[in-house]
N, C-alpha and C positions, 0 to 999 in steps of 0.2 A: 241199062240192062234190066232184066226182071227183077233183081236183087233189089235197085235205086226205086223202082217202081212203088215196091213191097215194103220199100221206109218209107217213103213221100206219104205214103197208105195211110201206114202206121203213126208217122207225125202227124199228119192231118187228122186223124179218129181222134188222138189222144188229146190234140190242141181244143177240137171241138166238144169234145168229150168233159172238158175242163170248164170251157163256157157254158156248158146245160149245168152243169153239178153248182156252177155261181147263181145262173138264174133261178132253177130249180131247189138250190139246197135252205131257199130262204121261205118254201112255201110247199117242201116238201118233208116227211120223216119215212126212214126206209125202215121197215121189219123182212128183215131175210132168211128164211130156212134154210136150210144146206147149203147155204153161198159156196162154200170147200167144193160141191159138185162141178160149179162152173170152172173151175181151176182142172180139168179131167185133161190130159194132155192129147194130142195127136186128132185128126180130124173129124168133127164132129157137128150133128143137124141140131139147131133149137128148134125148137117146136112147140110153141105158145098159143094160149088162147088171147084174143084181140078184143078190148073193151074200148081201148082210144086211139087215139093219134098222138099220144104224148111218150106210149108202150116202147117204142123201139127204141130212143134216148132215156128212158127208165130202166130198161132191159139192160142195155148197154152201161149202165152205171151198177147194177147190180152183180153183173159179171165179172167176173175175175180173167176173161179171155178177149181179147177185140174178137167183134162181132159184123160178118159181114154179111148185110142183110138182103133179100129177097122184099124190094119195095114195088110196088102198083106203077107200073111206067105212065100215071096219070100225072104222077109225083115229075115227070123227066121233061115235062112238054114245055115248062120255065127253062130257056139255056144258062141261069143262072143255079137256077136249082137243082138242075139238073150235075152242072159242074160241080160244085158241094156235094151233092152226095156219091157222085163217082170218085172224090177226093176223097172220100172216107169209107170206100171197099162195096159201098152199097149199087146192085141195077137192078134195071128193070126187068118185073112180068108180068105179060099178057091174063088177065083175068078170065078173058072171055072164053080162051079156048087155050087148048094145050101148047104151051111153048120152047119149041127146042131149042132156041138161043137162050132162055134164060138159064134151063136145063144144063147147056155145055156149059157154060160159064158155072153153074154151081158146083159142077162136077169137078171141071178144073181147080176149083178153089180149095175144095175139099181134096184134092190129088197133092196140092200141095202144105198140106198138113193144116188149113185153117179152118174155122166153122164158120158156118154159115145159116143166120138165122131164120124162120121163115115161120110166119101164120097159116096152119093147115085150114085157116076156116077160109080162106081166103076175101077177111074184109074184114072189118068190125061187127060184133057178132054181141050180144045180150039173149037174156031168156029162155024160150024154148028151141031158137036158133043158134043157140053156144054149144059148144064142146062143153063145154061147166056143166050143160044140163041133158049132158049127152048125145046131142045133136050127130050125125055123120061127120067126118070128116071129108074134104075136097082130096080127090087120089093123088094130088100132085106129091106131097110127102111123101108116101110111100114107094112110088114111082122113083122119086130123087135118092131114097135110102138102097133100093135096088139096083140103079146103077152104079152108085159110087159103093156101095159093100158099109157107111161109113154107121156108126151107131146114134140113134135119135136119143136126146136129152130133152125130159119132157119138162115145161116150167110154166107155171099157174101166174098170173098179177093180177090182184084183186087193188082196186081205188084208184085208179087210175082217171075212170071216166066224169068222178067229182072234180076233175081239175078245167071241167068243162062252166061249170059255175064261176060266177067271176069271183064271189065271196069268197073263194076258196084260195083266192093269191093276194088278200089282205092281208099286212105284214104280221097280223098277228092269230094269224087263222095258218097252221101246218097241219095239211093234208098227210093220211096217214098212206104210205103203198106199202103193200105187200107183197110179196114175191118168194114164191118157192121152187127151188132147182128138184127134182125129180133124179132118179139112177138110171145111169144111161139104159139101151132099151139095143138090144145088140140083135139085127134085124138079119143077118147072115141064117139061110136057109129058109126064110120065113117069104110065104108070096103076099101081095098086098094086100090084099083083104084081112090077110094073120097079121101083117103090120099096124093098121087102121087099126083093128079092134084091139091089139095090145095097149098100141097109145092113147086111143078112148081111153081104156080102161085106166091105164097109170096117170092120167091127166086128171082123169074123176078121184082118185082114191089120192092126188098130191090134194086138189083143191079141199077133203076133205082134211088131211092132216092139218092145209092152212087154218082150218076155222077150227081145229081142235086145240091146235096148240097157241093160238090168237086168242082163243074165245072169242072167234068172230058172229056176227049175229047178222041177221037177213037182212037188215040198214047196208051193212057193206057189202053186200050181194050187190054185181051189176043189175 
């Protein structure tokens, strides 16, 4: 039944969840803002800026909720890889153009009380191409928060993309990530375009509390 489904899910996140936090926790150190926000109950969008490929198993560790994610069906064309990550709540979407199957599936998810994580830049994004630097957002978010009603949680990760160096997983070298959870962004009434620009806006003003309360400095800037 749907029920068996939604533990096989949930063991499979958690067991995997457990092997990133061994491999990762030996060349990683977390600073987390408002972690308490990720614990926010009943169904709801992440909505993150994307510096790596390492972000959504670091996301997933900084959260206090299982995270079912919105991954690039580039990710799905391995039938093994693909198998993994439907074991852990994650599918596929279409980059190129607008996707209704992924769309129903997110809606579904979020219907039944879970969240569902998603990069509104839609890719890996630095500089004057990042949401960080105010770049547009891709309307697939906004589009997603309209039809499910569900409220967007906005969350910045900063260091993520130094895990691309290899010096950086020398056993005596711990890369610092950052990560701050934002207040949820409660999108009821609001049309896309007023959703976009709220979330710009609160993704610019978390990314700066990060570097306020870090005393982060333009070295940790993607």
């Amino acid at each position: 039944g749907v029920d068996d489904v939604i533990m096989c899910r949930e063991l499979a996140y958690h067991f995997w969840l457990n092997v990133v936090r061994v491999i990762l926790g030996t060349s990683c150190r977390w600073r987390v803002l408002h972690r308490e926000r990720s614990s926010a109950s009943g169904p709801w969008l992440l909505a993150a800026n994307h510096i790596s490929h390492f972000d959504p198993p670091l996301l997933s560790l900084a959260s206090r909720r299982t995270l079912d994610w919105m991954a690039m069906e580039e990710l799905f064309r391995s039938p093994n890889v693909a198998r993994l990550l439907r074991s852990v709540g994650a599918f596929p979407v279409k980059r190129s153009r607008p996707d209704r199957a992924a769309l129903r599936v997110a809606v579904e998810r979020l219907a039944e009380g879970r969240t569902v994580g998603v990069f509104p830049e839609g890719g890996i994004r630095a500089g004057e191409s990042s949401i960080l630097e105010g770049a547009p957002l891709r309307p697939g978010i906004a589009l997603l928060a309209s039809l499910s009603g569900a409220p967007i949680l906005p969350c910045v990760i900063l260091g993520s993309d130094r895990l691309y160096q290899w010096r950086q997983w020398l056993p005596w070298r711990r890369t610092t990530i950052w990560v701050g959870w934002g207040e949820p962004l409660v999108t009821a009434g609001l049309d896309r375009h007023e959703i976009e620009q709220k979330l710009g806006t609160a993704i610019l003003e978390l990314k700066e509390e990060l570097v306020q309360h870090f005393r982060l400095t333009s070295a940790d800037m993607p």
